[in-house]
Every structure is written in C-alpha cells, then in structure tokens.
MARPA-163494 format. One record per residue (C-alpha): x, y, z; residue in one letter. Coordinates in steps of 0.2 Angstrom, whole numbers, plus 5000, padded with zeros to 4 digits. Example, Ala and Ser with C-alpha at 12.3 -4.5 7.8 and 13.67 -1.06 7.14 Angstrom:
2
506249785039A 506849955036S 
This chain:
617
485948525377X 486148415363X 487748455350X 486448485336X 485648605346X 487348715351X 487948685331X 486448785328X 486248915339X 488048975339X 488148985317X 486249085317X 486649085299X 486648895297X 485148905306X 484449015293X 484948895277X 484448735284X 482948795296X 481648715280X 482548545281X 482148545301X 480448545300X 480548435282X 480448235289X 481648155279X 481247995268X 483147885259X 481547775253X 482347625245X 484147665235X 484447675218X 485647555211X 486947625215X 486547665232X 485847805245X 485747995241X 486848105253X 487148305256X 488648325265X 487848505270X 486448425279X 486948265287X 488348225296X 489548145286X 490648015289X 489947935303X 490147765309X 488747645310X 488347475304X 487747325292X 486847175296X 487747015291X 487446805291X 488946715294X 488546565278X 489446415273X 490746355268X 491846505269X 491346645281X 490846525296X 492146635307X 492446795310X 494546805306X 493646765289X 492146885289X 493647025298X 494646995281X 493247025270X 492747195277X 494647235283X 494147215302X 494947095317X 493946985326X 493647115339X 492947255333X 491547145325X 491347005342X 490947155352X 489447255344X 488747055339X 488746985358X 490046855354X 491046825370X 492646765362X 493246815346X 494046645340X 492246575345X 491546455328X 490046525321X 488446435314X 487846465298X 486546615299X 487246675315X 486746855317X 488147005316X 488347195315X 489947245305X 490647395311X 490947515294X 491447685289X 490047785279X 490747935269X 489748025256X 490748005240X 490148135225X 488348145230X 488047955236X 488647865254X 489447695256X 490747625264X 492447595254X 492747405257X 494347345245X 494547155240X 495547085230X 495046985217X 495146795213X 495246665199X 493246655195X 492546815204X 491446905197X 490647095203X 488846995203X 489146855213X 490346935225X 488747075229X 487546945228X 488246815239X 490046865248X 489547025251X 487646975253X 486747115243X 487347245254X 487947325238X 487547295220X 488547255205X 488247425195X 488647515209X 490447405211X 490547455191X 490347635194X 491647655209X 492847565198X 492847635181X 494647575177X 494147395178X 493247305166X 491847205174X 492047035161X 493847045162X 494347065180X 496247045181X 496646915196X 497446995213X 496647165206X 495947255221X 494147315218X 493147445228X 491447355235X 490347505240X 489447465254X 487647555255X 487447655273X 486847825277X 486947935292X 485648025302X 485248215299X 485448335312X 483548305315X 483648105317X 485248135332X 484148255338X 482848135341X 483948025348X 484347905332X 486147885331X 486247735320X 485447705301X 485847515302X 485847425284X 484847285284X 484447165267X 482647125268X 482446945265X 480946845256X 480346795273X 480346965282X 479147055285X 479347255293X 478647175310X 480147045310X 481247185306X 480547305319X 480747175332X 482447095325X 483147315332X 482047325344X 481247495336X 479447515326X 478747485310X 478447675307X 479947735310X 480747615295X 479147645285X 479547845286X 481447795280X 481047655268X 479347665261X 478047525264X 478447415247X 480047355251X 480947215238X 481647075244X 483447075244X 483547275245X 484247365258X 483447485270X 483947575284X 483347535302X 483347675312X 484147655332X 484447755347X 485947615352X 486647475345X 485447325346X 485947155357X 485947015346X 485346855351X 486746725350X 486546545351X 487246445367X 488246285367X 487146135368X 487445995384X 488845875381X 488345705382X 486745625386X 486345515402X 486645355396X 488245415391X 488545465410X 488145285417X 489345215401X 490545315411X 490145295429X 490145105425X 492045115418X 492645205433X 492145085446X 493344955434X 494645055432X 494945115451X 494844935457X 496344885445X 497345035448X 497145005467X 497944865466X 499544955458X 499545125468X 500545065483X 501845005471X 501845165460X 502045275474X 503445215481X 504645195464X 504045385460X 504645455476X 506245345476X 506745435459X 506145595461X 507145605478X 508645565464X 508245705452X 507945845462X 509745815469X 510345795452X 509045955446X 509146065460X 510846145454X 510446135435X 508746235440X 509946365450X 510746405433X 509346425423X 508646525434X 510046665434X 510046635416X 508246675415X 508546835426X 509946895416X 509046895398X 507446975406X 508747115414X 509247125393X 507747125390X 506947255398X 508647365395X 508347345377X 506347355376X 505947475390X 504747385401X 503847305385X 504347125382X 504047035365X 502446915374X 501847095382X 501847165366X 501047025355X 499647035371X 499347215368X 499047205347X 498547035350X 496647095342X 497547175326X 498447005321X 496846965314X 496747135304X 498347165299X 499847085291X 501147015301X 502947025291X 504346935294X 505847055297X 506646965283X 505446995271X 505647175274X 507547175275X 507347105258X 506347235251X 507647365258X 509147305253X 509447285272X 508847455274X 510047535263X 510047725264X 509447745244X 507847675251X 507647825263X 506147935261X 506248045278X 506748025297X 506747825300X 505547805285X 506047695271X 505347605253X 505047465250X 504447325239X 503547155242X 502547065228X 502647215216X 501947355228X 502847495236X 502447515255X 503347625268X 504247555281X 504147635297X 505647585308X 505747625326X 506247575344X 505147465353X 503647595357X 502647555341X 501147485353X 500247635357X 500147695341X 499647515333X 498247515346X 497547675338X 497747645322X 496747485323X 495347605329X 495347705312X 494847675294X 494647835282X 495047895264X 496048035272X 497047925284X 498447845279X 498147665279X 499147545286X 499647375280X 500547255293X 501947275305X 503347165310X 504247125326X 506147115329X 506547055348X 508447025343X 508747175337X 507347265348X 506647355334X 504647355328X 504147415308X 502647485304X 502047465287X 501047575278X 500247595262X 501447685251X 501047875245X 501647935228X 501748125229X 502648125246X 502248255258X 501248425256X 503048525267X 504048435250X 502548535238X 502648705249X 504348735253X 505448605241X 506148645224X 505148755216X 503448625216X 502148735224X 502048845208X 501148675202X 499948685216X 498548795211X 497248865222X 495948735218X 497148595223X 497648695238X 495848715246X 495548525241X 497048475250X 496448575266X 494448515264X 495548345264X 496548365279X 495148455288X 493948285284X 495348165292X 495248265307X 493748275306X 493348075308X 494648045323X 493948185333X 492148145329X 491947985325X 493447875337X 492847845354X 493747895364X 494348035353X 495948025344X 496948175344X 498448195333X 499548285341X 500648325326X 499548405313X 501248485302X 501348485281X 502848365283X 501348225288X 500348275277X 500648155261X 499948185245X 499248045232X 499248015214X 497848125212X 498548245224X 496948205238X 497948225256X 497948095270X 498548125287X 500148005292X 501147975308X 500247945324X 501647905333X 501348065347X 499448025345X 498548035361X 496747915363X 495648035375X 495748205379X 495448335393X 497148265400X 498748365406X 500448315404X 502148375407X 503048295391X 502848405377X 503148345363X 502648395345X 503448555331X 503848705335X 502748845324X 501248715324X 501148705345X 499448765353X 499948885368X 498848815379X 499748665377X 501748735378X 501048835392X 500048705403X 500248535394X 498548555390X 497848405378X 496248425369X 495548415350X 495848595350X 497748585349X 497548505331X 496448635326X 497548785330X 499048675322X 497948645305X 497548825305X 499448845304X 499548725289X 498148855280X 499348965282X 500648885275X 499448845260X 498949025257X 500849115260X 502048945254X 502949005270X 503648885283X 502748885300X 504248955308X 505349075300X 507649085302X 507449215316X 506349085325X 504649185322X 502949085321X 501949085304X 500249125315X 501149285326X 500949385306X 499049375305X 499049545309X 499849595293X 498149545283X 496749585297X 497549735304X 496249875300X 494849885287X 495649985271X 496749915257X 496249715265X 496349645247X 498149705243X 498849665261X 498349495257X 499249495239X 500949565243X 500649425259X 499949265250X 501149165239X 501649235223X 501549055213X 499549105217X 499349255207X 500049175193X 498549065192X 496849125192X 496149115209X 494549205220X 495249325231X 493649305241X 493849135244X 495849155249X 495149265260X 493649175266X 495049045271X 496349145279X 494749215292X 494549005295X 496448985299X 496149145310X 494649065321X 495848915322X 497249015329X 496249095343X 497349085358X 495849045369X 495548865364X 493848885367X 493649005354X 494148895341X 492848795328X 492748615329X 493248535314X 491348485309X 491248685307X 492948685296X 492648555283X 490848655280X 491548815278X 492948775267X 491948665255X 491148825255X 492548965254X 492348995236X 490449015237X 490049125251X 490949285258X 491349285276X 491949395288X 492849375306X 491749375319X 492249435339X 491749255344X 493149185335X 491949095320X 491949175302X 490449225297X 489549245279X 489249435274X 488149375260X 487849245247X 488349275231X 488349155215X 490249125208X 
C-alpha cells in the first residue's frame, strides 16, 4: 500500500479535512510572478525534485561551473543528466536536470539558491539569462527586501528563488513523484515537451493550462526521472589522415631499424650498471616508505590522506577547500578565547564568522552525508580543510549567532526571553529538518543525536539542526557501539542497538519537553526528562493545573494557550512510546504542531494525538 494510503487511513481525521481535495484534480496553471502557490497542509512539502537547464556560452559550458551556480558538485548533477564523467566538457544547449530543494516558504514554493553578487549584476539579467527564467526578478526582489535592486552592493549574497512544486498526496498516489520545472521556449510546442519527459500532453495541460508563454515555467509531471539524451564524441580523424599516418610509419621503422641493434646493446650495458648501483638505494626507500605508512596509519586510523581525498573527492567541487593556515589565522592558532563548545571554535575569514569544527581524522563519513543535504533547517556547511602533518580534519560551517537552544533552556536566565510562540516555532523548525533527512535523503539519514545542545539558534531565533558527526546514512541496522546522550537515547536502541528514524523521534520528543518544562533531559539523581510524563497524563481531573505547576514558570509570565502546550506535550508523548512502532513519523509531527494552537487533541491508545474538536483561536 502506497504511504499516502496508510497516512490516511491511520489519522481518519485527516481524511475527513482533506477528503474534498482528493477527488478535486489540481491545476498550479502558469505561476504568478513571484512563483507557484503552495499549502504546506496538502502537499508534501519540502520534497526534492528538479529543473531543466541548458549548459550556454561562454561561462556555464561545465558542470564545476553550473555546480557553483546552484551550490551543487559535479556529481549530484552528472548523474540524474546521463553524463558518465563529471569533469566531461559540455556543448552549448546540452541538456541537464538540477537536482534542487523545494520548500514552501510563506505560502509560495522555490528553492533557496544564494549567489553572490558581482561588479555589473543585475536581479534581471541574472533571472533572465544565468539562471535562465527559472525564477523572475520580482520574485528575487521580494525574497530580498533588504537589498535594493538598482544598488546591489558587490560580494552581497542574494536569494534566487527558484520556481518548483511538489506533488499532492493525490499526484504520488498516481504514481507522479516529480513536478519537473521546465522554461517553455519560443520553439516548444507541448508535444516536444511531452516527448522531451516522456509523459503526455494532457497530463501537463491539466498542470499548466493550454496557453502557455514562452519563457514561463510549467511543471512537467513524471513517475521517474527522465533519461536524457547526451551527445557522443565524434570519430577522430578521417581516412585520409590514416594513410598520412600509415605512410610515415613505413619511413620511420626503416630508419630506426637501422639504429635498434645498436640501441639495444648500450641500454642493457647501463642498466646492468644502475641496478647495482640502485638496487641498495631502492632497499632504503622502501623501508622508508614502510615506516611513514606504519605512521601513517598509527596516526589516521586506516584512512590515509590519498584515501580520504578519494572518498570527498565529489565534494571538492561543492565545497571550499581551506588551507590549514588560513584557519589557524583566523583562530589565533586556535587560541581558547575562540572556543564556543567541545572542539568547536570561531573564527573569521574575509569578514565572515564561520565555526570551525576540529576533529581527529574521521571527518569522512560525516562529509559524505552532508554533501547529500541542503535545507533551511540544516546547518549549512561551508568547506573543510585537511591537516596530514598533524592528522587532523576542520569542518567548516556557516556561523550561528544565538548559539544553541541547551544555552536558551538551561543557561543564565535566557529562557524567560523565549516565549511560547518562539518555543513552538523553534520545534516546527527542528521537526522540518528532520523531517527533510528522513524523507527526502536516500538512503535515509538518521541523526543520531537529536539533543538541545545541537540545536542552534539564528538571528531571528529560526533553529537548524548541527552535528552529524554520529549520523548514520540507512537504517533498519543493528549495532553494538552506542553511542549518542543519555536522557535523549531510544530504548530500543540502548537495549538492542537498534537503528531506525524512530530513535530521532523519541529523542525530539525529549527536546519538546525540554521546551515545555525548561528542565534538562536528565536530572542530578540521573532520572530521564520522559520517565515524568506521568505527572501531566496521569488520570483525567485537574489536567490543566498538573501541567502548570509542571511547565516552565518563565511560561506563565507570558501569555500562552494552555491548549496548545497541551496539544504539544500529547505530541512529545506519541514520540516517547517505548514501542518504536507506535511513534509518528515526522511528516505527522511537523502537521500537528503547525497546528497545536488551532486544534485540540487528545492522546489516542495508538500512540498518535488526535483532535477532540476544531475550534477558532
């Protein structure tokens, strides 16, 4: 049975609320100017999908080139294109599909795409011609209302809103997994387009319309991705260019007949010399060679410096690579007034602040995961750096402001700032990031160490998920080394080493807690958060005032809906059932708490709150 099916049938009251939109065929018809229309309710946002790009002349002919414009390494955009080799030229017009992101962002989807701006740009020419009309200017001019369009500051980093859309419940239950973005050119026709994905012309006439403008987006509806046709290499040289060369030969092997035997006998004479001379030299070397790879592999584990470059050889092209130098120097060689927490430090290069991540020589595994990720509520990383003399790697990331959300909860008197409206958007935050790696990574990415400490907190106090240091790519796997924080550890997975997506639930249901009480997950006597549940569920009489004397007093001081704390303390309760298979996924989180102030629920026997009625707030 297909996962919209099951979503359905086991929340009957979604089904009820979104049963006339089943049976309702829906139609994006052509964007506005400022892009496609989205519901986070009723389609699956984000999702990732793709956009239709022509490699053009003079400056995107390659795809390192193309991966910098939309922050992607050769890679991840060769494969989906059918390009065999990633450092393969391109010809101009060469067909593409750019892997990207879609998110709906206050009430419209795109895909955030940054670029830095340049002596002469211009939010006009670079959505016309760089990013090819896959976005307009007035929709770059609304992302960015801090930047004045006809005075753009060079090295400024400007938003590019890419247009996309993801299917409905309905469209994946009909088997269309991708809304492709396509710009219709003067020359298309909906024909060349059907064919082009290898789908009809009604399906893109029921998303689209029939009138389509040239150079407007629509969205092509596909089941898979589509397999591009890619030019092959022509022949070589021509015939006559054969018998040049056959001609030639014949010469040239008659006059160095004549010299071989001579040759051959003064080669041998002096390679008989230096191999007497070389053989003991070539012993030397050889135990020298032993001996620094024995160091090697002492320091390094059994990753070398040529092993590692091999393994995040695709993310040279997507990510920075510092010179250990540089981030010495932006230290003070480290110094410890430069520490922010553990091994983390801050630093600056070219004006910006970025956090310096230094660790021993297992940064691999987590580089190889974080390559896979791009989303708002990730932190994002910038570059790393390799150190073979000292064996050290540095990740380094972009650099968060308001540090993390265990700094805000349990520091020095901050969480009397945090209100409950910032609270419940710091979970919807949290839960939308892990959201995206359980959903929409493949293989799933599960975090492994969901805790408020890496939880960080930006200027505007929106959250992003940090440290994928234990992150495991897959799941359904067992394993004896446990590792993670203790308070925030699933007990299916301190019992059996069991990993699945479900052990990051159970620990975010611990960070709702946190959230609600401003207590630490694990108390002086050693006593999970989660094991005092009971004081709140416990029984039916006098729930509101349990929940008072138990929720965080900086809370009461501001005004807050007791119906909606409780609406998400019965969401951290599904999380933290014991039987992992009781526990929500996190699609079924992020709706319920973008609707905990709206709806009342109660806590179902399956695990799953449930709403008791609808009520205007």
């Amino acid at each position: 049975m297909k996962r919209s099916h099951l979503f359905f049938l086991s929340h009957p009251f979604l089904l009820l609320f979104h049963l006339p939109l089943l049976f309702l065929h829906q139609s994006h018809a052509q964007p506005s100017i400022t892009g496609y229309s989205c519901s986070p309710n009723q389609t699956i946002f984000p999702c990732q999908t793709y956009v239709f790009f022509r490699a053009s002349s003079p400056n995107l002919l390659d795809l390192a080139s193309i991966g910098d414009l939309f922050n992607l390494s050769r890679l991840s955009i060769s494969k989906p294109s059918n390009i065999s080799s990633p450092s393969s030229p391109l010809s101009p017009n060469q067909s593409l599909l750019i892997p990207i992101s879609c998110s709906c962002n206050t009430n419209i989807s795109y895909a955030n795409i940054t670029h830095q701006i340049e002596a002469g740009d211009t939010f006009y020419d670079l959505s016309t011609t760089r990013f090819q009309n896959l976005t307009t200017y007035q929709a770059v001019e609304v992302v960015n209302p801090s930047l004045v369009a006809t005075n753009l500051t060079i090295g400024v980093e400007a938003i590019f809103p890419i247009f996309c859309s993801c299917p409905n419940k309905t469209q994946v239950g009909n088997q269309t997994n991708f809304l492709i973005t396509y710009v219709f050119q003067p020359s298309d026709s909906i024909s060349s387009v059907a064919r082009l994905f290898g789908t009809d012309n009604s399906s893109i006439i029921a998303l689209n319309g029939a009138n389509i403008s040239p150079f407007s987006t629509v969205l092509v509806p596909v089941s898979r991705i589509p397999q591009l046709q890619q030019p092959t290499a022509s022949p070589a040289s021509s015939s006559c260019e054969r018998k040049g060369v056959t001609k030639g030969a014949v010469v040239g092997l008659g006059v160095l007949g004549a010299l071989l035997f001579v040759s051959i006998a003064s080669i041998a004479w002096l390679w008989w010399v230096l191999l007497r001379r070389g053989k003991k030299r070539g012993e030397e070397e050889e135990k020298a060679m032993t001996m620094k790879k024995m160091v090697e592999k002492q320091r390094f584990g059994t990753v070398s410096a040529t092993d590692f470059m091999a393994d995040v050889s695709e993310c040279l092209d997507k990510y920075k690579l510092y010179g250990v130098e540089e981030l010495r120097e932006a230290t003070s060689d480290f110094d410890s007034k430069y520490l922010i927490h553990g091994s983390v430090y801050k630093g600056f290069m070219r004006g910006d602040a970025f956090a310096i991540k230094k660790m021993k020589w297992n940064a691999y595994e987590e580089l190889k995961i974080l390559q896979k990720v791009n989303h708002s509520n990730l932190v994002k990383l910038d570059g790393f750096c390799i150190d073979p003399e000292e064996g050290n790697c540095y990740l380094v990331y972009e650099y968060i402001e308001n540090g993390s959300l265990n700094s805000w909860l349990h520091g020095n008197g901050r969480r009397r700032k945090l209100d409950w409206r910032t609270r419940l958007q710091i979970a919807v935050d949290v839960a939308s990031g892990l959201q995206y790696i359980h959903e929409h990574t493949r293989p799933s990415v599960v975090h492994k160490d969901i805790k408020t400490s890496n939880i960080l907190l930006d200027g505007k106090m929106r959250a992003k998920i940090a440290n994928f240091g234990l992150a495991k790519s897959g799941c359904n796997a067992m394993t004896t080394n446990i590792v993670g924080t203790q308070g925030y550890l699933a007990p299916e997975y301190l019992a059996d080493g069991f990993v699945t997506t479900k052990i990051d639930v159970f620990a975010f249901g611990v960070v709702l807690l946190e959230l609600v009480s401003g207590k630490e997950a694990i108390d002086e006597a050693g006593k999970p958060l989660w094991m005092q549940l009971d004081k709140v569920f416990d029984g039916r009489e006098d729930k509101e005032e349990r929940l008072k004397a138990w929720m965080d007093e900086a809370l009461l001081e501001h005004s807050c809906s007791l119906d909606g704390v409780m609406n998400v303390m019965a969401v951290a309760k599904a999380c933290l059932q014991k039987n992992p298979g009781r526990r929500p996924s996190m699609v079924d989180i992020v709706y319920m708490l973008c609707k905990a102030d709206e709806l009342l629920f109660d806590f179902s026997e399956d695990g799953l709150p449930v709403p008791s009625g609808v009520m205007a707030r």
